[in-house]
N, C-alpha and C positions, 0 to 999 in steps of 0.2 A: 450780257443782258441781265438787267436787273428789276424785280419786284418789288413795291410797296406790297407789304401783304397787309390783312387787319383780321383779328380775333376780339369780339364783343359781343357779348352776352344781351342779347336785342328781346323785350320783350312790349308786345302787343304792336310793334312795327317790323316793316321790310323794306327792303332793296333802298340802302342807306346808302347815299352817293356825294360827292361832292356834283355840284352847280356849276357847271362845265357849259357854257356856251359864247359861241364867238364875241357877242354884244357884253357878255358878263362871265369871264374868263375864269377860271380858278386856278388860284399859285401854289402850287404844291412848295411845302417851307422844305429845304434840307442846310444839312452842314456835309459839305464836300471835301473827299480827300483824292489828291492828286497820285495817280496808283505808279507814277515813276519816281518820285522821292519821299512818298507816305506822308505827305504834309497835309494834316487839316486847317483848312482855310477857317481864320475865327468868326467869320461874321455866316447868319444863314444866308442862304438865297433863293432866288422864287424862278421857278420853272413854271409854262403854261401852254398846252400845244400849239397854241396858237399864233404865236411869237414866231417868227424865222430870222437867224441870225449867221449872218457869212461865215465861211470859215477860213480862213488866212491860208493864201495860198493852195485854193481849191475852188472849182464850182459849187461846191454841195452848201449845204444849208444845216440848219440844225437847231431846235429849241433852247439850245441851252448851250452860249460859247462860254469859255473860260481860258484864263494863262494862269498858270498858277504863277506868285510871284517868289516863291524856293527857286524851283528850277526851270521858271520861263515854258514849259512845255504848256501849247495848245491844250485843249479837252473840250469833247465834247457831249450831249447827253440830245436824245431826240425822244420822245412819247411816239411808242408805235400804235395806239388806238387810244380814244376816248377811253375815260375811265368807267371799269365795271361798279356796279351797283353790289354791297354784298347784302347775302340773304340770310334772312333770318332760318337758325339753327338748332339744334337741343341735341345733344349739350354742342357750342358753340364750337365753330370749325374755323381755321385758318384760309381766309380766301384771297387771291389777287385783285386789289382794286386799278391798279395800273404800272403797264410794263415800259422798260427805259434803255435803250440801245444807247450802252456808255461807252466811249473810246477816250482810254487816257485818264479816266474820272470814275468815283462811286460815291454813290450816294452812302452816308454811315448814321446819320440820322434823319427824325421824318420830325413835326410840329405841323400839326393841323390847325392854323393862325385862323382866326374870325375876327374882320372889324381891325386889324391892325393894322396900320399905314405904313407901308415900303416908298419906297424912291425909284422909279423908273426909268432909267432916259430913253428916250426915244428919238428915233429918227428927228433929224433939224434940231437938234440938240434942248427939245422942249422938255419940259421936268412933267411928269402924269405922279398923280399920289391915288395909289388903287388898295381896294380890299383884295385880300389872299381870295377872299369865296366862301361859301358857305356851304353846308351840308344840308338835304333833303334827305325826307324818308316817306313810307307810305303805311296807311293805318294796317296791321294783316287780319283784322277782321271787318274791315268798313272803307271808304273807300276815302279816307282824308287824307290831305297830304299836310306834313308837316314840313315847315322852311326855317330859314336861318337856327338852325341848327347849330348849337357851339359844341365842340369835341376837347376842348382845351382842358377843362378841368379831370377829363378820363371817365366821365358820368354825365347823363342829361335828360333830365324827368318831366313830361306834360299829362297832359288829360286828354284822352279821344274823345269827344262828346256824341261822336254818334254811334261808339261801343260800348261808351258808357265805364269805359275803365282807364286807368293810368298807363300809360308807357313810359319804357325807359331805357337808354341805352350803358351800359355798365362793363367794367373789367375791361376798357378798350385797351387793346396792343398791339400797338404798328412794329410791323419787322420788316428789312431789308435784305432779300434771300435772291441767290442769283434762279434768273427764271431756267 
């Protein structure tokens, strides 16, 4: 079992979340290593719960199939819940935004992509070009909500106008720690 966690210094917003919903999915970006011959794969890739994909030579299902192509071995990776919201802290705490039942696979890095176009295929062998997702948050002294949210540059600065102050999320740091 493994954790995205996130540590970020959140001021004048809370319960900062990626944009998770069935109509408008969000990809969590990783670089994957195959934990039977330690090979990382070079290209990233996008996980989404929402996705169910076969597993070779089983009934079960799973958000995330893989072969590695070192040593041919299956992998697989599933999201056991919706991702959590993290909450604004002082001084900033280390929270889980979302947990990953990995057989055969680990996640070793994370890229919170906004706006960047991947390649899909999908069932009927048709090509989708989708966004990763974006990040929301909520004002913590007024009741606004902020969307498309970009996390990429590690910093991201607005104006609340109904607190009347700036917010901004800063120092962000994703880690991958087994849950």
């Amino acid at each position: 079992m493994l954790a995205l966690t996130l540590t970020a210094d959140l001021t004048g917003v809370t319960d900062l979340s990626p944009l998770d919903t069935e109509d408008d999915p969000y990809f969590f970006t990783f670089k994957v290593q195959c934990t039977s011959c330690r090979e990382i794969h070079p290209n990233w890739v996008n996980v989404n719960r929402f996705e169910s994909n076969n597993v070779s030579g089983s009934r079960g299902e799973a958000n995330f199939v893989w072969k590695c192509k070192a040593c041919k071995r299956e992998s697989t990776a599933t999201i056991r819940a919706p991702a959590g919201a993290y909450q604004q802290a002082s001084p900033p705490k280390r929270q889980n935004i979302v947990e990953f039942d990995c057989r055969g696979l680990e996640f070793v890095e994370f890229k919170a992509d906004v706006g960047n176009l991947s390649q899909k295929i999908l069932p009927r062998t048709a090509l989708m070009f989708a966004d990763q997702g974006e990040w929301t948050a909520k004002g913590l002294e007024s009741t606004t909500i902020f969307t498309g949210i970009d996390l990429q540059e590690g910093e991201w600065f607005d104006y609340d106008e109904k607190a009347g102050e700036e917010v901004s999320i800063k120092d962000i740091k994703w880690e991958i720690r087994r849950a």
